[in-house]
C-alpha positions in Angstrom: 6.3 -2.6 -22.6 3.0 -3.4 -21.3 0.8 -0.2 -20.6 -2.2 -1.4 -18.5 0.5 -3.4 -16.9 2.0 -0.3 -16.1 -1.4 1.7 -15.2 -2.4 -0.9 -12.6 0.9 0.0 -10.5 -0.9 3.8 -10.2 -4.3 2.5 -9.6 -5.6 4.2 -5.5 -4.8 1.9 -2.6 -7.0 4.5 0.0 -7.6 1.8 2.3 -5.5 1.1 5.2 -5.7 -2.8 6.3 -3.8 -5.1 8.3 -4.6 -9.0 8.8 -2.9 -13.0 8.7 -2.7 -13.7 5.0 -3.2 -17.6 3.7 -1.5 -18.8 1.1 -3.7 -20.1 -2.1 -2.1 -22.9 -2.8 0.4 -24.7 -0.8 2.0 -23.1 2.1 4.0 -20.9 3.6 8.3 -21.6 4.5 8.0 -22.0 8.3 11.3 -21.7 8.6 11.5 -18.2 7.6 10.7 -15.1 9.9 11.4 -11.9 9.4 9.7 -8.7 8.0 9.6 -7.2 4.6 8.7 -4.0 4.6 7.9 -1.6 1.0 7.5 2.1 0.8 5.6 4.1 -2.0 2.5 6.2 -3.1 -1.1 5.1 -2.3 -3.4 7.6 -3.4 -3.1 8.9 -6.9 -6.8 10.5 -6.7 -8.8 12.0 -4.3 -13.0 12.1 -5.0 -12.2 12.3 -9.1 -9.1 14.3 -8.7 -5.9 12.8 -10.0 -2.3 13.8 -9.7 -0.5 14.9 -12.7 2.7 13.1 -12.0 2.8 9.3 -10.3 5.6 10.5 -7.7 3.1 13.0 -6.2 1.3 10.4 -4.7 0.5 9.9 -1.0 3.0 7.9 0.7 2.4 4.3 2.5 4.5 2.0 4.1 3.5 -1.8 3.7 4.9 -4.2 5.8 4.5 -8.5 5.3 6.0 -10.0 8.4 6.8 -14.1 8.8 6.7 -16.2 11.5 5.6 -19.2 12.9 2.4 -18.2 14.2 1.2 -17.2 10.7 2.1 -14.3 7.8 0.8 -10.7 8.5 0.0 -7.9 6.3 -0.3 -4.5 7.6 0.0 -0.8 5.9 -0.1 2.9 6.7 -0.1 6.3 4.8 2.4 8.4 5.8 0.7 11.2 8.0 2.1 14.3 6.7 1.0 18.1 6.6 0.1 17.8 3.2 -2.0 14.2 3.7 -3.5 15.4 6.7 -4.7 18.2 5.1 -6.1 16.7 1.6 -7.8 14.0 4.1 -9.9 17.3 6.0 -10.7 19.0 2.6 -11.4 16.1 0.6 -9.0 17.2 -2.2 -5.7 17.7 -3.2 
């Protein structure tokens, strides 16, 4: 398998973002609507810190939602205790 494949699904995604996403080239169905929505870790480190095991990770819900007004992107960490907490110290 490829490794840095691999690595590069564990890389941080601290940043919370929402926004209309174009497509590159072509476009996008217009026909199709709807909302996909993806759940997983997003922090893996926190200032040089990493976690020892991938599935310790921070949780964030994505969400890419279709229509005919345009494609959205939009995610959010999970506010737990625990992420709440790290956030206010700065650690993990």
């Amino acid at each position: 398998y490829d490794v840095e494949a691999l690595e590069k699904c564990y890389q941080n995604n601290g940043k919370e973002w929402n926004g209309e996403i174009k497509a590159k080239d072509g476009a996008f169905p217009m026909d199709l609507e709807g909302t996909y929505f993806a759940i997983g870790p997003g922090i893996f480190e926190i200032n040089g810190q990493k976690l020892k095991n991938p599935f310790e990770g921070d949780g964030m819900v994505s969400a890419v939602t279709f229509s005919k007004k345009g494609v959205y992107f939009r995610n959010r960490f999970v506010r737990t205790k625990g992420y709440l907490k790290e956030k206010k110290a700065g650690k993990m």
